[in-house]
NUFI-579924 format. One line per field, with one value per residue (C-alpha): residue in three letters; z, x, y. Coordinates in Angstrom, 2 decimals, padded with zeros to 5 digits. Layout:
residues N
residu = c(ALA/...)
w = c(Z/...)
u = c(X/...)
v = c(Y/...)
END
This chain:
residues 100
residu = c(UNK/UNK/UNK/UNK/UNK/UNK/UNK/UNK/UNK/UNK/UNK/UNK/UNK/UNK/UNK/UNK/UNK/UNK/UNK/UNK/UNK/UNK/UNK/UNK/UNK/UNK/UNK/UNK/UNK/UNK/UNK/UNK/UNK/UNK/UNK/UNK/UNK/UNK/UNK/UNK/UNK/UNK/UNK/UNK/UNK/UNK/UNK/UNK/UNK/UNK/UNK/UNK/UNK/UNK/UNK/UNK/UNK/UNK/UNK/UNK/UNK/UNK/UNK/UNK/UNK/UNK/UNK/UNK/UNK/UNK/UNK/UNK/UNK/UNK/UNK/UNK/UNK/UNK/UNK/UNK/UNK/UNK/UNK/UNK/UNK/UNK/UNK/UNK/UNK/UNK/UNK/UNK/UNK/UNK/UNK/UNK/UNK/UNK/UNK/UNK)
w = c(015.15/011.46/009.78/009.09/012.59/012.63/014.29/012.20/011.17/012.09/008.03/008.41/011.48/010.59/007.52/009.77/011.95/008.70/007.36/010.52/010.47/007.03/007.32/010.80/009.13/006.05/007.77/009.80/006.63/005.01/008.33/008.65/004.55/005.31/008.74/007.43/003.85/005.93/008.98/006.59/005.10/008.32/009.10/006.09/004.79/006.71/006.86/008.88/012.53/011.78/009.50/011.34/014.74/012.46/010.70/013.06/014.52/010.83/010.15/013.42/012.24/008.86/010.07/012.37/009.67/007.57/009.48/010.51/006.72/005.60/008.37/007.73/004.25/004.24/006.69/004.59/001.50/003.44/004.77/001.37/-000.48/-001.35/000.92/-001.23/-000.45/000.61/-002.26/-002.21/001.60/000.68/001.23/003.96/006.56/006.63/002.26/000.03/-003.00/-005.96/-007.95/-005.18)
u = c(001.76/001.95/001.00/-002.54/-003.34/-003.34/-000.76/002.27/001.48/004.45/005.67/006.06/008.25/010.16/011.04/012.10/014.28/015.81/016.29/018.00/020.35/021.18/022.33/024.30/025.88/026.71/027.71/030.25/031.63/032.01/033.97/036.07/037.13/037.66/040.12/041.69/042.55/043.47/045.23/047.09/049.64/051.34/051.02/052.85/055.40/058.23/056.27/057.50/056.80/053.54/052.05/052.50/050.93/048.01/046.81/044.57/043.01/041.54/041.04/038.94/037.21/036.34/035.03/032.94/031.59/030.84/029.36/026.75/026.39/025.52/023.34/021.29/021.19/020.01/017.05/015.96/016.14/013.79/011.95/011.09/010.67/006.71/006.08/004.56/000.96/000.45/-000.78/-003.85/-005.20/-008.02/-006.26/-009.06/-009.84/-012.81/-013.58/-013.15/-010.85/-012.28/-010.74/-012.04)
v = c(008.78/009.50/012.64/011.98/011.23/007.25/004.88/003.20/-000.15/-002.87/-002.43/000.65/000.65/-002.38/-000.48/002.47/000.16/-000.88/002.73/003.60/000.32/000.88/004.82/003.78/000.75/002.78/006.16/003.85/002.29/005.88/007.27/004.14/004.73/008.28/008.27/005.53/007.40/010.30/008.66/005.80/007.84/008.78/005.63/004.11/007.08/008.72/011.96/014.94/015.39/017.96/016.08/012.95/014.49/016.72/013.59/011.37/014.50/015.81/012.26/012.16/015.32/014.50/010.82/012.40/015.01/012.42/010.12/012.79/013.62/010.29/009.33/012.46/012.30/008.83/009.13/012.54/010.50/007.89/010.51/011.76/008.53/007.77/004.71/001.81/001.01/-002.23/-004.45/-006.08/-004.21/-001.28/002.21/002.63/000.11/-001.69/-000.92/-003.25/-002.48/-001.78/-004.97/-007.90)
END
Protein backbone atom coordinates (compact mmCIF):
# COMPACT_ATOMS: atom_id res chain seq x y z
CA UNK A 1 0.00 0.00 0.00
CA UNK A 2 1.32 3.45 -0.70
CA UNK A 3 0.74 6.48 1.33
CA UNK A 4 -2.33 7.74 -0.23
CA UNK A 5 -4.16 4.60 0.25
CA UNK A 6 -3.88 2.90 -3.34
CA UNK A 7 -1.82 -0.22 -4.35
CA UNK A 8 1.83 0.08 -6.06
CA UNK A 9 1.66 -0.22 -9.63
CA UNK A 10 4.36 -2.93 -11.16
CA UNK A 11 6.79 0.44 -12.05
CA UNK A 12 6.82 1.31 -9.04
CA UNK A 13 7.90 -1.95 -7.46
CA UNK A 14 10.20 -2.95 -10.16
CA UNK A 15 11.89 0.28 -9.42
CA UNK A 16 11.95 -0.72 -5.69
CA UNK A 17 13.47 -4.16 -6.54
CA UNK A 18 16.04 -2.18 -8.40
CA UNK A 19 16.66 0.36 -5.54
CA UNK A 20 17.19 -2.47 -3.22
CA UNK A 21 19.66 -4.43 -5.75
CA UNK A 22 21.52 -1.42 -6.37
CA UNK A 23 22.23 -0.33 -2.47
CA UNK A 24 23.03 -4.31 -1.72
CA UNK A 25 25.28 -4.55 -4.77
CA UNK A 26 26.91 -1.25 -3.93
CA UNK A 27 27.06 -1.60 -0.02
CA UNK A 28 28.97 -5.00 -0.86
CA UNK A 29 31.40 -3.26 -3.19
CA UNK A 30 32.03 -0.45 -0.47
CA UNK A 31 32.71 -3.28 2.43
CA UNK A 32 34.81 -5.42 0.12
CA UNK A 33 37.09 -1.90 -0.67
CA UNK A 34 37.09 -1.21 2.93
CA UNK A 35 38.31 -4.85 4.69
CA UNK A 36 40.41 -5.28 2.03
CA UNK A 37 42.24 -1.62 2.55
CA UNK A 38 42.24 -2.46 6.14
CA UNK A 39 43.02 -6.26 6.15
CA UNK A 40 45.76 -5.87 3.03
CA UNK A 41 48.50 -4.40 4.81
CA UNK A 42 49.00 -7.25 7.22
CA UNK A 43 48.67 -9.17 4.60
CA UNK A 44 51.48 -7.68 2.45
CA UNK A 45 54.09 -5.98 5.15
CA UNK A 46 56.02 -7.71 7.91
CA UNK A 47 53.89 -5.97 10.52
CA UNK A 48 54.18 -6.80 14.22
CA UNK A 49 52.32 -9.59 15.86
CA UNK A 50 49.29 -7.01 17.26
CA UNK A 51 48.76 -5.41 14.41
CA UNK A 52 48.82 -8.44 12.36
CA UNK A 53 46.12 -10.33 14.72
CA UNK A 54 43.94 -6.64 15.31
CA UNK A 55 43.61 -6.11 11.57
CA UNK A 56 40.88 -8.49 10.01
CA UNK A 57 38.73 -8.04 13.08
CA UNK A 58 38.44 -3.89 12.59
CA UNK A 59 38.43 -4.65 9.02
CA UNK A 60 35.40 -6.97 9.74
CA UNK A 61 33.92 -4.17 11.82
CA UNK A 62 34.26 -1.34 9.64
CA UNK A 63 32.90 -3.58 6.50
CA UNK A 64 30.07 -4.36 8.39
CA UNK A 65 29.48 -0.57 9.46
CA UNK A 66 29.63 0.37 6.19
CA UNK A 67 27.78 -1.86 4.53
CA UNK A 68 24.79 -0.94 6.81
CA UNK A 69 25.62 2.79 6.07
CA UNK A 70 25.40 2.60 2.46
CA UNK A 71 22.52 0.37 2.21
CA UNK A 72 20.57 2.78 4.39
CA UNK A 73 21.61 5.77 2.93
CA UNK A 74 20.75 4.64 -0.45
CA UNK A 75 17.14 3.42 0.16
CA UNK A 76 16.55 6.96 2.24
CA UNK A 77 17.86 8.74 -0.74
CA UNK A 78 15.20 6.59 -2.84
CA UNK A 79 12.85 7.02 -0.32
CA UNK A 80 13.05 10.73 -0.64
CA UNK A 81 13.48 11.09 -4.35
CA UNK A 82 10.08 12.59 -6.14
CA UNK A 83 8.97 9.50 -8.18
CA UNK A 84 8.43 10.56 -11.92
CA UNK A 85 4.85 10.50 -13.06
CA UNK A 86 4.25 8.36 -15.70
CA UNK A 87 4.18 10.25 -19.02
CA UNK A 88 1.38 10.34 -21.09
CA UNK A 89 -1.25 8.18 -18.23
CA UNK A 90 -3.83 10.95 -16.48
CA UNK A 91 -2.60 11.46 -12.76
CA UNK A 92 -6.15 10.01 -11.91
CA UNK A 93 -7.55 6.91 -13.37
CA UNK A 94 -10.25 6.88 -15.56
CA UNK A 95 -9.61 11.21 -16.66
CA UNK A 96 -8.32 12.05 -19.52
CA UNK A 97 -5.22 14.40 -19.50
CA UNK A 98 -5.67 17.64 -20.27
CA UNK A 99 -3.35 17.62 -23.60
CA UNK A 100 -5.26 14.34 -25.46
Amino acid sequence: MTSHGGRRGQAERDAITVEIGYALCSAVFAAAVAFGAVTGPALLFDLPAVLERALPPVGAVLAALLFCARVVSVLVRFRRSPQPSRPGQPSQPGRTSPDS
